[in-house]
C-alpha atoms as an extended CHARMM CRD file, in Angstrom:
* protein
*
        85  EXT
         1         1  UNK       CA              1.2010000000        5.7990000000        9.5650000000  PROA      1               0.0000000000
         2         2  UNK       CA              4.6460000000        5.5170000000        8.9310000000  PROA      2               0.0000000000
         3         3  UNK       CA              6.7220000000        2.6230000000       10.3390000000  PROA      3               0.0000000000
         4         4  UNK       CA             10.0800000000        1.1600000000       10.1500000000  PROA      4               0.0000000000
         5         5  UNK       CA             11.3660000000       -1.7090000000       11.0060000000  PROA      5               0.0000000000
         6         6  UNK       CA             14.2690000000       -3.7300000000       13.0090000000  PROA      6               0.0000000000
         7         7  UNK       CA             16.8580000000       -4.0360000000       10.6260000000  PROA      7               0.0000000000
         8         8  UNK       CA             16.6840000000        0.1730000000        9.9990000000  PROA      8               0.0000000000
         9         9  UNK       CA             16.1690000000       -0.5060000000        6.0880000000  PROA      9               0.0000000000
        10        10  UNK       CA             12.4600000000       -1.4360000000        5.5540000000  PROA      10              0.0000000000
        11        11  UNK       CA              9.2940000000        0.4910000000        6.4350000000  PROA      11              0.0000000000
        12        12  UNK       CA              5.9090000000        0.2670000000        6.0520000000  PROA      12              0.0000000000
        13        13  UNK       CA              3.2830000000        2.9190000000        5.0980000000  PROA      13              0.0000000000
        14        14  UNK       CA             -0.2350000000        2.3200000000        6.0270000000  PROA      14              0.0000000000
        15        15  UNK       CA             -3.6310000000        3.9840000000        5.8390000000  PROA      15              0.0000000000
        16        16  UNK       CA             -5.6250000000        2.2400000000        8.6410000000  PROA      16              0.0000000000
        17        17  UNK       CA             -9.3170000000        3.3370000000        9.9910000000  PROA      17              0.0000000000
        18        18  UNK       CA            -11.2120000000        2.3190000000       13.1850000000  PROA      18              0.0000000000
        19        19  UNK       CA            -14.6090000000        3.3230000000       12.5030000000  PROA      19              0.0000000000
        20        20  UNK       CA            -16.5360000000        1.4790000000       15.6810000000  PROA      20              0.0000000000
        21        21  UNK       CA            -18.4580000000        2.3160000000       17.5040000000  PROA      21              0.0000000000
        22        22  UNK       CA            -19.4910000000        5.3920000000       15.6760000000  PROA      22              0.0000000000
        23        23  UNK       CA            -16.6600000000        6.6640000000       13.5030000000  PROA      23              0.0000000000
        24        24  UNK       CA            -17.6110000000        6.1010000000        9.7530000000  PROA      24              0.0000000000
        25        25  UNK       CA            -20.2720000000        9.0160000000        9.8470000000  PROA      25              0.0000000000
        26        26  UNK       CA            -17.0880000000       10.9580000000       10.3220000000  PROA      26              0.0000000000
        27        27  UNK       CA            -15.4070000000        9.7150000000        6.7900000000  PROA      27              0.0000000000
        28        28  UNK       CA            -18.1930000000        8.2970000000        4.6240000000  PROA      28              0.0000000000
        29        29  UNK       CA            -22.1850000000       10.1070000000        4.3100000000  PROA      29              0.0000000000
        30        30  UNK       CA            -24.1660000000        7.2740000000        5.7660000000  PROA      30              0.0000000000
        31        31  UNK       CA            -26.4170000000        6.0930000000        8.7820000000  PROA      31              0.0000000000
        32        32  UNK       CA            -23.9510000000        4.6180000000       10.9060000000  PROA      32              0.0000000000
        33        33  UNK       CA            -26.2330000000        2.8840000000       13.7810000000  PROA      33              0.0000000000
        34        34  UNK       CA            -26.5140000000       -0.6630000000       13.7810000000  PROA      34              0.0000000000
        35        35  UNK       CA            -29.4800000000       -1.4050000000       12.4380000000  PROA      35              0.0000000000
        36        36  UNK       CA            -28.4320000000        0.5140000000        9.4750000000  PROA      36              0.0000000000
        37        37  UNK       CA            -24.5890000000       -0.4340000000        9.2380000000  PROA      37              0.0000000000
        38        38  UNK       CA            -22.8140000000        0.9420000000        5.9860000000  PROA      38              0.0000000000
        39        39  UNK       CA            -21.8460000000       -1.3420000000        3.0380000000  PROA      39              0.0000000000
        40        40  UNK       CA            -19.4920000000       -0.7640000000        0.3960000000  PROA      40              0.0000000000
        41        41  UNK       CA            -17.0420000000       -1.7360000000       -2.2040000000  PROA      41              0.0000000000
        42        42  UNK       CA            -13.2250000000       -0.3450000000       -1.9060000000  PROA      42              0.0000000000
        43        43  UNK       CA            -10.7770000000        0.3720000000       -4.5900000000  PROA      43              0.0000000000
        44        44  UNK       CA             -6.8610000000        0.7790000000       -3.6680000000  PROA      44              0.0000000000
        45        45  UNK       CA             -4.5220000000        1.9910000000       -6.0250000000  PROA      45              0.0000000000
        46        46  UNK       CA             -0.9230000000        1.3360000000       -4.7780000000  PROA      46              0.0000000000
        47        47  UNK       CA              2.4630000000        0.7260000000       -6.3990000000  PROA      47              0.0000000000
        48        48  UNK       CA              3.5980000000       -2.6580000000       -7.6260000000  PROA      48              0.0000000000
        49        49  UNK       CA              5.9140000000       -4.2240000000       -5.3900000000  PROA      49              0.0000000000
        50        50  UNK       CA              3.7070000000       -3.3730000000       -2.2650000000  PROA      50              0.0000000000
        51        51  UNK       CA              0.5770000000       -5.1880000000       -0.5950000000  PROA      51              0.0000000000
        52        52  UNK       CA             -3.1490000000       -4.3140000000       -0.2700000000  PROA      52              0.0000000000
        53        53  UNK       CA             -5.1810000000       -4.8800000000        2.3750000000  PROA      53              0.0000000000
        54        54  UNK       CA             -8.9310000000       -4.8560000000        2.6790000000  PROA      54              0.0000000000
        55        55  UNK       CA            -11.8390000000       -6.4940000000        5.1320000000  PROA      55              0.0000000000
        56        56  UNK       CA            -13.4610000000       -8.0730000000        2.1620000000  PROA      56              0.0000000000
        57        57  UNK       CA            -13.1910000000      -10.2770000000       -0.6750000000  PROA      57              0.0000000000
        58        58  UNK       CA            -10.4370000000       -9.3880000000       -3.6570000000  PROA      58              0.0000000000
        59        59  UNK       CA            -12.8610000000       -9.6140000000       -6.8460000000  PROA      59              0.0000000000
        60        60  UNK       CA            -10.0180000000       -8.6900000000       -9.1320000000  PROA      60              0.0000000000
        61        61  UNK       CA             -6.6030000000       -7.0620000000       -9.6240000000  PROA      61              0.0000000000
        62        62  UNK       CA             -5.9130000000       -5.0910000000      -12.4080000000  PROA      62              0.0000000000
        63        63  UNK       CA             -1.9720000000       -3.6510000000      -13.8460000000  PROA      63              0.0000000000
        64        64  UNK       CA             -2.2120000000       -0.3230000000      -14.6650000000  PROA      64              0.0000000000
        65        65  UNK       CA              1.3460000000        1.0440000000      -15.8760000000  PROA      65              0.0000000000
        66        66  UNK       CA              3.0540000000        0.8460000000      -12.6080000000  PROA      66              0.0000000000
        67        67  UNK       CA             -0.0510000000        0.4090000000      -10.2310000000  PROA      67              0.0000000000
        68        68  UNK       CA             -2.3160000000       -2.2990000000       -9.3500000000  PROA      68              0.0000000000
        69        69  UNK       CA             -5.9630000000       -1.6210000000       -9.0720000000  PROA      69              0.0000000000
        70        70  UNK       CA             -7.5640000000       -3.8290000000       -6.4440000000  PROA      70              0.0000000000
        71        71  UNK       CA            -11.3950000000       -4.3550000000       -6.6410000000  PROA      71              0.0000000000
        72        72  UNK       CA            -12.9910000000       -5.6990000000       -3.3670000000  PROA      72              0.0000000000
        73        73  UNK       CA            -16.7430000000       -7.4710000000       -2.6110000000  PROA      73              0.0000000000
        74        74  UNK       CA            -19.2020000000       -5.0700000000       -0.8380000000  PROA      74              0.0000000000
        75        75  UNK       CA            -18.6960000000       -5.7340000000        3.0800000000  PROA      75              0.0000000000
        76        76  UNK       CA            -21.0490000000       -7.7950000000        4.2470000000  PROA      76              0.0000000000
        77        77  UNK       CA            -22.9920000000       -6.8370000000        7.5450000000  PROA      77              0.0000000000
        78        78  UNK       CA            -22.4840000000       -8.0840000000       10.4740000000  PROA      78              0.0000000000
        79        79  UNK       CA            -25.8350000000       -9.9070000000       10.8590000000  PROA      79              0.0000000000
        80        80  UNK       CA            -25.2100000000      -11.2220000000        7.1730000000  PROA      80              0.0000000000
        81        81  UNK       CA            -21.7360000000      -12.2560000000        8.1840000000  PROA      81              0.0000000000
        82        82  UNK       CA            -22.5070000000      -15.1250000000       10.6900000000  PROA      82              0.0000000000
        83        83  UNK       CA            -24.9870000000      -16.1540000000        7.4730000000  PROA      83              0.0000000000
        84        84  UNK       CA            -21.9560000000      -16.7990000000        5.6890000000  PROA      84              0.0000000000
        85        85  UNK       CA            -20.0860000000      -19.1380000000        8.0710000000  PROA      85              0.0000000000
């Protein structure tokens, strides 16, 4: 998704997903029902001088030439996640 903004001289670029209620089985190889909901970790690579944004915890960033390599926690499920408040 490209977007630009109001002043005509910034834009943003974004990779988005919506996976409910069904839709991961379509991008990752998993049991997506919801007594077996799908955990993971993520890794972004993106340039320096722009933001990453994932639905779980940054473990770590890492500088690699002109990237940044962004480490995440596994998602937590959404039973576990009310555990957790």
């Amino acid at each position: 998704m490209l977007g630009h903004s109001a002043d005509g001289y910034s834009f943003i670029i974004a990779a988005v997903t919506q996976c409910e209620p069904m839709g991961a089985r379509a991008i990752v190889p998993c049991f997506d029902e919801p007594e077996y909901k799908a955990i993971w970790n993520v890794t972004i690579i993106h340039p320096v001088g722009t933001k990453a944004i994932a639905n779980a915890l940054e473990l770590s960033e890492t500088t690699w030439v002109m990237y940044l390599i962004l480490n995440t926690s596994t998602t937590a499920r959404r039973d576990d996640t009310a555990k957790l408040l």
